[in-house]
Each structure stands twice: as C-alpha cells, then as structure tokens.
C-alpha positions as CSV (number, residue, x, y, z in Angstrom):
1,X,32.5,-13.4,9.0
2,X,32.6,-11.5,5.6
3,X,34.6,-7.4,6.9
4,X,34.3,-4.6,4.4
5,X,36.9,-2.7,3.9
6,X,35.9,0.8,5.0
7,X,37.1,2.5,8.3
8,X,34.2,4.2,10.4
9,X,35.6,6.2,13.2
10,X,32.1,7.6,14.6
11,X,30.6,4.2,15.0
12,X,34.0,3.1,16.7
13,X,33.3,6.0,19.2
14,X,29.9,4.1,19.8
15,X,31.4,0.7,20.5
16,X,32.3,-0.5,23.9
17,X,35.8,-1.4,25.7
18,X,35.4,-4.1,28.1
19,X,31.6,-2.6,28.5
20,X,32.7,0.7,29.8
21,X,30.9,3.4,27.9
22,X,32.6,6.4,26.6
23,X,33.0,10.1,28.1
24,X,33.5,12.0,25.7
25,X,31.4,15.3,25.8
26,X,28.0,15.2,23.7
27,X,27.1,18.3,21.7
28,X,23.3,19.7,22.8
29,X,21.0,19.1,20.1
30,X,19.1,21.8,18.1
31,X,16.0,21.5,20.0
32,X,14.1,23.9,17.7
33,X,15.2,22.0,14.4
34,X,14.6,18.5,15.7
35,X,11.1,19.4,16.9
36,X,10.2,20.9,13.5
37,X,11.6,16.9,11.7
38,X,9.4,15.1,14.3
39,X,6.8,16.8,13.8
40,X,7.1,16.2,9.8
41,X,8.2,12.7,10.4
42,X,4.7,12.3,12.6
43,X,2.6,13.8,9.8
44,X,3.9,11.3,7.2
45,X,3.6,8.4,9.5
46,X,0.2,9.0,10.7
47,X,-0.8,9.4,6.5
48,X,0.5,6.0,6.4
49,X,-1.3,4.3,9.0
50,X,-4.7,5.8,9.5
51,X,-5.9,3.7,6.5
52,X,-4.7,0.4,8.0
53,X,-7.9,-0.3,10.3
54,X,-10.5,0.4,7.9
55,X,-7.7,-0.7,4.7
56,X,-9.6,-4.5,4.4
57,X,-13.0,-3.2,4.9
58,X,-12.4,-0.3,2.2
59,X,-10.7,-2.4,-0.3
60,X,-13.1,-5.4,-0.1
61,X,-16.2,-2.9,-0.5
62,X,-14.5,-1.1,-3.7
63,X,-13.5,-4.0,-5.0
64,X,-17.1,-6.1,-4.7
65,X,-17.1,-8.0,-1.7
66,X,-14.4,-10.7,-2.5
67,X,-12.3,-11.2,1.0
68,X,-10.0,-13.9,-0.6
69,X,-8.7,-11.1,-3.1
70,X,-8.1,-8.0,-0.9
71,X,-4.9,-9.4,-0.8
72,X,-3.8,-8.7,-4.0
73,X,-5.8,-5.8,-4.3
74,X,-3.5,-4.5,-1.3
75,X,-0.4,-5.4,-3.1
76,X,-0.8,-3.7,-6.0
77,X,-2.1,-0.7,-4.2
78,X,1.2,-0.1,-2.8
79,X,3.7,-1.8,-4.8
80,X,1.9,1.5,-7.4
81,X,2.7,4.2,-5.0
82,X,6.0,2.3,-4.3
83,X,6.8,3.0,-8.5
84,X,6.2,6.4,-8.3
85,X,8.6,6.8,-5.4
86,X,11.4,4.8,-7.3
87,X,11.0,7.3,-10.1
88,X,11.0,10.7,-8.3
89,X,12.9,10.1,-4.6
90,X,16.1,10.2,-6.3
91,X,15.4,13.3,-8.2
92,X,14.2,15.6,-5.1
93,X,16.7,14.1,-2.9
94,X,19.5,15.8,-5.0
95,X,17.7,18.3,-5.6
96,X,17.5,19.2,-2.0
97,X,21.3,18.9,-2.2
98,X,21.4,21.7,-4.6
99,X,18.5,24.4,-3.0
100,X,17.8,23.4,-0.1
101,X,16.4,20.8,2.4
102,X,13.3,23.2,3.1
103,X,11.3,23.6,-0.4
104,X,11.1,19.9,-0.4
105,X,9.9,19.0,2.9
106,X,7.4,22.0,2.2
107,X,6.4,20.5,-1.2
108,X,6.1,16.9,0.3
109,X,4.1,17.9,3.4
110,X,1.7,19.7,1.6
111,X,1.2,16.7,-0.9
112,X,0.5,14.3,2.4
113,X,-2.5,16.8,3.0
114,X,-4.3,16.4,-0.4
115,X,-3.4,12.6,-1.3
116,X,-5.1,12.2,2.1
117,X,-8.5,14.3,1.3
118,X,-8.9,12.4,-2.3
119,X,-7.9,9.0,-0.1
120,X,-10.9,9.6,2.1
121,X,-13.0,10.9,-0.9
122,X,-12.7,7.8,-3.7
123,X,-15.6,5.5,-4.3
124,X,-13.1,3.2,-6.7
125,X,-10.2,1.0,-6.4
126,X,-8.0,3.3,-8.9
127,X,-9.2,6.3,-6.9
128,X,-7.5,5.3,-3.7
129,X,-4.8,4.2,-5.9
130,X,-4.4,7.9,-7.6
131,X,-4.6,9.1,-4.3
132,X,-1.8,7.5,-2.6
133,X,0.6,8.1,-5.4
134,X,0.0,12.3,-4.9
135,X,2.1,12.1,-2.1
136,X,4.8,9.1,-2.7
137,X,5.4,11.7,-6.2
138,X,5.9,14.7,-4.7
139,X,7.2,13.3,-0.6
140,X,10.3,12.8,-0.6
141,X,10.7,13.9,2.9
142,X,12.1,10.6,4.5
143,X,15.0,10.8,3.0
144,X,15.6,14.5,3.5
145,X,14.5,14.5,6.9
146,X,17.4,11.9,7.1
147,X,20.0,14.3,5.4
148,X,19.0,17.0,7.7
149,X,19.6,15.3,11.2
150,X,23.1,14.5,9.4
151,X,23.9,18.3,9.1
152,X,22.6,19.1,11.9
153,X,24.5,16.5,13.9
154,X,28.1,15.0,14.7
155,X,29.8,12.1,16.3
156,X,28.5,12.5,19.7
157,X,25.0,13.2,19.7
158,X,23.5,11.6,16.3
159,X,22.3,8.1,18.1
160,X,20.5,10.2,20.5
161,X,19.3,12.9,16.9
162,X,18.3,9.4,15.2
163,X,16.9,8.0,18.1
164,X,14.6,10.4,18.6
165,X,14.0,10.7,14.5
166,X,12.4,7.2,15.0
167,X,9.9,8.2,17.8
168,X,7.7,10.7,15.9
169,X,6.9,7.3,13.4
170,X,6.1,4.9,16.3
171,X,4.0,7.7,17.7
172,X,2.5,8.7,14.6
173,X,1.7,5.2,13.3
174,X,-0.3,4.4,17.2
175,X,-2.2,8.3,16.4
176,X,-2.7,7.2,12.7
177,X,-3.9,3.5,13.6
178,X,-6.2,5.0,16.5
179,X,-7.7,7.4,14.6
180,X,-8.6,5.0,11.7
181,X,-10.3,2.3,14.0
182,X,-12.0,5.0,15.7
183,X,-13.1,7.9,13.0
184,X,-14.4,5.6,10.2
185,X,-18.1,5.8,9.5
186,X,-18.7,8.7,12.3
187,X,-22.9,8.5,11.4
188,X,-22.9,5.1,13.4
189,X,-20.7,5.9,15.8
190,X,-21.3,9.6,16.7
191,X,-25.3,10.4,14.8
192,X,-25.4,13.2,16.6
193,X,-21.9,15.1,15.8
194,X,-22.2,13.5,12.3
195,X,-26.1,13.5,11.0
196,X,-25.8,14.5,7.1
197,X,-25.7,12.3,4.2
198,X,-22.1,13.7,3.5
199,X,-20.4,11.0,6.3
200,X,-23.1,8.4,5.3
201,X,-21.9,8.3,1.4
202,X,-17.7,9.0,2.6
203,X,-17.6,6.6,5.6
204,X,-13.5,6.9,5.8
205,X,-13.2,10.4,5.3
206,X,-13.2,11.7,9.0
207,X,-10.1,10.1,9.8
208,X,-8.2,10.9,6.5
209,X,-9.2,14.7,6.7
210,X,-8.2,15.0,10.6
211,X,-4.3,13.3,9.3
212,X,-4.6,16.2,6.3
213,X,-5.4,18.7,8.6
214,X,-2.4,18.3,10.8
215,X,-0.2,18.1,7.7
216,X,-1.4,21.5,6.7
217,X,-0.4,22.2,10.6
218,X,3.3,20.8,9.8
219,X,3.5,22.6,6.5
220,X,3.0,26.0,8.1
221,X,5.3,25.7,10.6
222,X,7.5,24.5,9.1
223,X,7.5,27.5,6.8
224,X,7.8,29.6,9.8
225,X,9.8,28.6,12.0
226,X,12.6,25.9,10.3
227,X,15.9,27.6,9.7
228,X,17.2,26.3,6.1
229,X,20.8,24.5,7.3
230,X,21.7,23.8,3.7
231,X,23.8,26.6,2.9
232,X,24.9,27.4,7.2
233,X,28.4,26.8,7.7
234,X,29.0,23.9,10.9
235,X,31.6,23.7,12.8
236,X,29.8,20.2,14.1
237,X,32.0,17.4,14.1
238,X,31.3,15.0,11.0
239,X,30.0,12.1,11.7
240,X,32.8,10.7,9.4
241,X,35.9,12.5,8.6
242,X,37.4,11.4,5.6
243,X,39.8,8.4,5.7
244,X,43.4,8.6,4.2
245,X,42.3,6.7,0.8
246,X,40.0,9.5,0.1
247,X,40.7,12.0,-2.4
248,X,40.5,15.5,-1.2
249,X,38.7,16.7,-4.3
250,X,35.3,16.2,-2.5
251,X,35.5,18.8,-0.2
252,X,32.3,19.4,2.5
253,X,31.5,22.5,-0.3
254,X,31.1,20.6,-3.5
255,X,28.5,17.0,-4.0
256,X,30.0,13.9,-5.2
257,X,29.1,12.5,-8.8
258,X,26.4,9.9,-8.7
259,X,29.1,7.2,-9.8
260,X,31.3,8.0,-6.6
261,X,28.8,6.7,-3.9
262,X,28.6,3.3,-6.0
263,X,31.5,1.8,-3.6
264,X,31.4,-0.7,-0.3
265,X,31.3,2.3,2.3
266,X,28.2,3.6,0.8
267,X,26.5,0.6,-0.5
268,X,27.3,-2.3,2.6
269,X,25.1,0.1,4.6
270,X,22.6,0.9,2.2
271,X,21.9,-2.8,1.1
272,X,21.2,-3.2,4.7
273,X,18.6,-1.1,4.7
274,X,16.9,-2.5,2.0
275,X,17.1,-5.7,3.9
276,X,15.2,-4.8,7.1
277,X,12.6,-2.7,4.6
278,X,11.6,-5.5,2.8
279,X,10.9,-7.6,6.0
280,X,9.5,-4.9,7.7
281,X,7.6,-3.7,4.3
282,X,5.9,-7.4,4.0
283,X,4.9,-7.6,7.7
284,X,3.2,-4.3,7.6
285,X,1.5,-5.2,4.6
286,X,0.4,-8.8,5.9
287,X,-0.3,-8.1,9.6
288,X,-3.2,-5.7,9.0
289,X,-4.8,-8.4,6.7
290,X,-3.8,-11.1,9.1
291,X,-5.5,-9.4,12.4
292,X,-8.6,-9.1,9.7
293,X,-9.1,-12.1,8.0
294,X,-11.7,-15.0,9.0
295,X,-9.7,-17.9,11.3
296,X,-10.7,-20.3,8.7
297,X,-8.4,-18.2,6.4
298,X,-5.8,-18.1,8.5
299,X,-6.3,-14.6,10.4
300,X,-7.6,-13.6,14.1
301,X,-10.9,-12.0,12.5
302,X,-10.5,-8.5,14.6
303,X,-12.6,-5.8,13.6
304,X,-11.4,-2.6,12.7
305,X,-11.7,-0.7,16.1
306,X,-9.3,-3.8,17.4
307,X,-7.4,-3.6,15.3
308,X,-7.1,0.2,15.5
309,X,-6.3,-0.3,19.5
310,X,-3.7,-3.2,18.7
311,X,-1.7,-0.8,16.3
312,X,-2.2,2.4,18.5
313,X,-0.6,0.7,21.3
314,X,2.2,-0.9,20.0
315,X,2.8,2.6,18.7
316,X,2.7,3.9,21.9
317,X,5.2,1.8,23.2
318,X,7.4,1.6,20.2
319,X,7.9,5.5,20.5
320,X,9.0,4.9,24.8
321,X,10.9,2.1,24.1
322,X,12.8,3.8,20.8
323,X,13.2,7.3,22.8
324,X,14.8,5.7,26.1
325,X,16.8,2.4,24.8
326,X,18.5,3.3,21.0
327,X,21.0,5.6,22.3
328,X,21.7,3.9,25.5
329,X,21.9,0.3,23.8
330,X,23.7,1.3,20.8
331,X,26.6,3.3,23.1
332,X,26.4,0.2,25.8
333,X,26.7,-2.6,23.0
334,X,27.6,-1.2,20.1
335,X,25.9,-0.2,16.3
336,X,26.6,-3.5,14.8
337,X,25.4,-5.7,17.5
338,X,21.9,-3.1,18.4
339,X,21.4,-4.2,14.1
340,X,22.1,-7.8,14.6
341,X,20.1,-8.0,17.1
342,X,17.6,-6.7,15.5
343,X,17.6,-8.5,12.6
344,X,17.2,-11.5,14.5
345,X,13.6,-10.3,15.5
346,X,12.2,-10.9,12.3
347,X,12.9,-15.2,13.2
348,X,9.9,-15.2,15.9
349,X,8.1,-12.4,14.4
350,X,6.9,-14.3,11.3
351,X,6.9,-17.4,13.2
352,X,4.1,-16.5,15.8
353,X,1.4,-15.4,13.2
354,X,1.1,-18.5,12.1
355,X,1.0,-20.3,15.7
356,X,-1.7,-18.3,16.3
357,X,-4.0,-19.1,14.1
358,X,-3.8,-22.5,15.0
359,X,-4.4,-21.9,18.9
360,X,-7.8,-20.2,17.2
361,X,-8.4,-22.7,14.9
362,X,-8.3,-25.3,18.0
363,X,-10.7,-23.0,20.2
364,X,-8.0,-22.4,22.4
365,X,-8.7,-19.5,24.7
366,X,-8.1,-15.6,23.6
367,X,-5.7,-15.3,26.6
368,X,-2.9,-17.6,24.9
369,X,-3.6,-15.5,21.5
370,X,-3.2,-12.2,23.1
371,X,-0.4,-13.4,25.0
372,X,1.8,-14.3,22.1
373,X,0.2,-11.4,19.8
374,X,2.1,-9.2,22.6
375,X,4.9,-11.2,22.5
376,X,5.1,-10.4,18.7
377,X,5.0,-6.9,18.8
378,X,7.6,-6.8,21.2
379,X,10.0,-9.1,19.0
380,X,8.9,-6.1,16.4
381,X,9.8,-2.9,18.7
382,X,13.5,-4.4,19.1
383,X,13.7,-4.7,15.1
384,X,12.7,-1.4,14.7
385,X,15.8,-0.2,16.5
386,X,17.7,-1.7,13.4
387,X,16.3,1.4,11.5
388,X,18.2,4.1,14.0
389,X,21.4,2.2,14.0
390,X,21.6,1.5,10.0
391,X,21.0,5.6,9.4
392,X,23.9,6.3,11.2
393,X,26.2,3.6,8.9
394,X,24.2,5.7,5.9
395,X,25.1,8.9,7.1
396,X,28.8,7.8,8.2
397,X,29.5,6.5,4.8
398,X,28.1,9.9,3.2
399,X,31.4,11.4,1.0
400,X,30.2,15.0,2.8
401,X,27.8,16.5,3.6
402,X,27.1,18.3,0.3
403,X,26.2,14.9,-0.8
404,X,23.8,13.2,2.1
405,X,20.8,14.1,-0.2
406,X,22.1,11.8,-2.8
407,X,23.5,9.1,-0.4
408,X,20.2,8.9,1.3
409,X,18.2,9.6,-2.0
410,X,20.5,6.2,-3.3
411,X,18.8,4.7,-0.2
412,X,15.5,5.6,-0.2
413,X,15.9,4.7,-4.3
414,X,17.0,1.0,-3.8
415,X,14.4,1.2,-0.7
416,X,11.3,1.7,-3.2
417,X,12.5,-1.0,-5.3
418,X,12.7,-3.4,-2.3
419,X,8.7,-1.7,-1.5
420,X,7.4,-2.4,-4.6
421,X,8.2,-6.3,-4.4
422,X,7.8,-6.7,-1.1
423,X,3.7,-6.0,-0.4
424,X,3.3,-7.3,-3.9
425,X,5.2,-10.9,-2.8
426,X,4.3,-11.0,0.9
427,X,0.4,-10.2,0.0
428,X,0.3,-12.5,-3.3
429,X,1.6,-15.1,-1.5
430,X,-0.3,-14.7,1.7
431,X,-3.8,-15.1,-1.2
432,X,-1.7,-18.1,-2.9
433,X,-1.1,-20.1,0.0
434,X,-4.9,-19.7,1.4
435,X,-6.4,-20.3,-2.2
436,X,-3.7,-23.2,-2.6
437,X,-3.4,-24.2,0.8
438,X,0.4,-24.2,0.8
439,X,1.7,-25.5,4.0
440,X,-1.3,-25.1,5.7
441,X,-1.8,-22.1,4.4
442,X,1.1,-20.5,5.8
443,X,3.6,-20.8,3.0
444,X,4.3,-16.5,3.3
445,X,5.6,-16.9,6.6
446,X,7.7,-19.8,5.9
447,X,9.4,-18.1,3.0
448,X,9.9,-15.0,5.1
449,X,11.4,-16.4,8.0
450,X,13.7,-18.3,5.7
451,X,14.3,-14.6,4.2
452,X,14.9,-13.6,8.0
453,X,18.0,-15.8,7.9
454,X,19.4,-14.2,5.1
455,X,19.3,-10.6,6.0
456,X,21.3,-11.9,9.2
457,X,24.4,-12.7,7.4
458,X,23.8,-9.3,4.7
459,X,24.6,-7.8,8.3
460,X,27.4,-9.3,9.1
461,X,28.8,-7.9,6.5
462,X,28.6,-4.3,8.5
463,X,31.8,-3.1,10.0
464,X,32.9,-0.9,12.6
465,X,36.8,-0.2,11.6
C-alpha cells in the first residue's frame, strides 16, 4: 500500500490500540457558533435540493417536451454553475482569510435567497441557468463554513464539530426534497390557499421562495448573533501542530503563499475529496433522473411527490445516522478505515440502479424494488461519512490556521473542477447509453462502478503517521 510521507498526530489520537478508545479529555464545543454553521449549512443544502423533485418535470417543459434529452439539459445546467464556482471559490476563500469568515458567509447566504426567487420565477432553460449561477458566484460558504469549524475546534472535539457539520446537509437536503415534491404547482394541490393566476403561470415558485425565505432567516442571524473568530486569539489545541520538517516562518499569525500548500500533506487529502465528489456529484445528478424516467428507459417512473418522499427520508436518516455514528466510528476504528469504508459504498450503490430496472422491466413486484432501493440509500448514508472523515485530513494538513481559507478554498477549487465533469459525464452518458443502448442501457453505471474501484486505492494513499 502506497504511505505518504506526512506525520498527522490528531488523526493518530483518533486511531484505536487493540480497540480501546482513547481518554483523553474533549474540549465542549461552542454551542452558539456551531448552531449559527448548521443553520447556514441547512440553508445551502435545502437550495440545492428543493429543485430535485420537480428538476425533470421543469427542465423537460422548458426545454419542449423531449424526455430523452433532459439529460443533457441537466448536465449542462450544473456543470455551468459548477464554472462559475471554479472561477470565484478560490478568490473568497482567501479572502475570508484576510477579513474575515463573516462578510462572506453573509454575502453567500444572501445570494442563496435571490438565485432561489429568479429559479422559481424563469420560464426558459437559460433563466434557471442564470439563476443558479447567482449563488455558486457569490457562495462560497462551504468552504468557509469548513475553515470556521477548524478555528473553532482542536484535536479532541473536531470529529464530533464535523460530525455534526454534516447533519444540517442530510437534514436540509430531506426539507429541500420534501418541500419540492410537495410545494410545486400549489393551484392543483391547495385551490383554495392558492387561487390566482400568479401560482398557475410559476408552478415551482412556492417551494423555491419558502427555501429563500429561510435564507433571508440565516442571513439575519447570522449578522446578529455569529461572533467573527477570524482575528480571536485560541488557545484551542491545533488540530495539527507543526511537524519537525516545517519551517517556523509560517507562524499561526501570518497565511502561507499559494505555492506552499502545493505539497503531499495538503494535496493527498484534498485529491480525496475530489474523489468521493465526483462519485457522489454523478449519483446525485443521475438518481433524480433515474427515480423519474419511463422503465422502458431504464428508470422506476416515480412522480415527483415520490420522489420528493424517497429523498426527504433518506435525508432524514442520513442526518441520525451522521449525528450519532461519525464520531463514535471514526474514534472506535479509526479516520482512514471510517473513509475506506466508505469509499467501498459507491461498488453496490451504482450497481443496484441498474438491477432494478430490470426487476421492473420483468414485472417483478414493487416490494423487491423498494427493498433494494432501501438497501441503496443505506450503502449511500455510510459513504457520506467519507465527507466528515476527509475534512478532518483537510483541516490537519492546513499550514495554520491563517491559511484554512486557502487550504479549503484549494479544495473546494479542485472540487468544482471535479463538479463540472462529473453531472456533465454521468448525465451524457446516462442519454448515450439509452439512445445507444450501451450495455443494455446501463453503460453510466458500469463506467462508475469501475471508477468506484479507483477512488479505493486514491485512498489508500491516506495516512495516519
């Protein structure tokens, strides 16, 4: 197995010795701080998702009616947005470095609220297109959200900080998916709340103004209330105290150059990431169409309020399961092992899309389809703990702490690249191999599961010491 050659002492501390877990004290988080991040990181998440119910439905309608090329149409949608975010995440990541974490989780919370209001208001493709690059220019708030929990955090409490970082996004996507499958075109559902031509001519706008409305929520409490730890002095433990080969010019007061976080204890970590985005990138972007699309396509032909309950609960029990089991697993087993692990989920994940279509193809009964439509999103719950366990290697292999804007901006930089390709590839191919009929149609989730394998042996190249 390939080792790097970087020493991490905090993700030693979360290894186990003959399956004993450590003592040591944990500090008490900032419970005032953290709520104000999850509630940011729910916002975001829940502007993400409320368009995936209705996303098919809206696209086909704007783009004429043809179902075969919504997959493309979905691509490019986001591989767009995905552009704009390689161009600007880098800049107000270090900029947040420089004056502040706050202004730019303001500035991106309050562009979720009006990318979200044109979203729900365009009539044409390049509309919702416009719309979603508002906030992927101006939100950088992933990767600053990141770079705050590393400030805010030290070597005994940040599995539990990151943990919990990944909860408002499982909770947020099942509110976000829920309220798209359940919202869109109110005048049919609810004539009596909803009478006037307004929701008859904007069909999706209920549920994009409801997301907007609690972003403008987040926005002004977050002006209120969050305390700007940029410039506080912490006496917090780092999460990685710098090793004997480092120089002692980059001192916890002054950022690194760009050039300095180009080495293997800041890129090993960071090429991971990219790794489980892309996977995770092209499922999200081909399991919405999948649940969607006619059985004769290949798909389980849900309609959009399913659709909206499949995603709201996995949600649901993503945030649980991420909340109670990260931590514990990750100080019980180890970082490396939790990210192996799940990496590995990614092998049955893209393998049981296709085995259900043809148990619906073959008239078998809806129980064996939900049954193994279950067992999917389970397989996809333990990947998501990969996401946890790889921020902490980011924010371990962070120079100081002067610099975790840049490290993570690096990140979520190389992380827009990988976004761009990946709904682009995973959708264009899902429309190839239907049109073409490449391996019965099911030529995406061959060449992602062969992917799968690759990412596994990317992470063995993570080390622990």
């Amino acid at each position: 197995m390939p080792v790097s050659t970087y020493t991490n002492p905090e993700l030693e501390d979360t290894q186990v010795d003959h399956g004993a877990q450590t003592s040591r004290y944990r500090t008490p988080l900032p419970a005032g701080q953290i709520a104000t991040l999850l509630l940011l990181r729910f916002c975001e998440s829940a502007s993400v998702f409320v368009v995936f119910p209705f996303l098919n439905e809206l696209i086909t309608s704007v783009i004429g009616g043809n179902k075969e090329k919504v997959g493309y149409y979905a691509g490019l949608m986001d591989s767009v947005g995905q552009i704009i975010s390689l161009v600007t995440v880098m800049y107000w990541s270090r900029v947040s470095d420089i004056i502040g974490r706050k202004p730019i989780l303001l500035l991106g919370t309050a562009a979720l609220a009006v990318s979200m209001i044109s979203f729900g208001l365009s009539k044409t493709f390049w509309g919702l297109v416009v719309s979603r690059c508002i906030f992927r220019a101006l939100n950088s708030n992933a990767g600053v959200i990141k770079s705050v929990v590393g400030e805010i955090t030290d070597s005994s409490n940040s599995a539990d900080a990151f943990a919990l970082l990944h909860v408002p996004w499982s909770v947020g996507s099942s509110f976000g998916s829920l309220l798209g499958g359940w919202l869109v075109r109110p005048q049919e559902h609810f004539p009596t709340i909803f009478p006037g031509q307004f929701w008859k001519a904007n069909p999706y706008f209920l549920p994009c103004a409801t997301v907007a409305a609690i972003s403008l929520v987040g926005f002004f409490i977050t002006l209120g209330l969050m305390n700007e730890v940029h410039e506080l002095e912490s006496d917090l433990e780092p999460l990685l105290p710098p090793s004997n080969q480092e120089t002692t010019k980059a001192t916890t007061e002054d950022p690194v150059p760009l050039r300095d976080l180009l080495n293997l204890r800041v890129l090993i970590p960071v090429l991971n990431y990219t790794s489980i985005a892309f996977l995770h990138t092209s499922s999200n972007a081909i399991q919405p169409l999948f649940l969607a699309m006619p059985v004769s396509l290949g798909g389980l032909e849900f309609n959009p309020r399913q659709i909206g309950t499949v995603l709201s609960a996995y949600g649901a029990a993503n945030a649980v399961f991420q909340t109670f089991f990260l931590g514990v697993l990750v100080r019980k087993f180890g970082l490396k092992n939790i990210f192996l692990t799940a990496m590995a989920m990614f092998l049955p994940m893209f393998g049981l899309s296709p085995l259900m279509n043809v148990v619906a193809r073959s008239g078998g009964g809806s129980g064996v389809i939900w049954f193994f439509l279950v067992c999917q999103l389970a397989f996809s719950m333990v990947m998501e703990l990969g996401y946890g366990c790889i921020y902490m290697f980011i924010t371990a292999g962070a120079p100081n702490k002067r610099s975790l804007g840049a490290t993570n901006g690096l990140a979520q930089t190389l992380v827009a690249v990988v976004r761009i390709a990946a709904p682009l590839f995973s959708t264009a191919l899902l429309s190839f191999s239907i049109e073409r009929h490449l391996f019965g149609g099911y030529a995406v989730y061959l060449a992602l599961w062969i992917m799968s394998i690759g990412s596994l042996y990317l992470a063995s190249w993570l080390s622990v010491g």
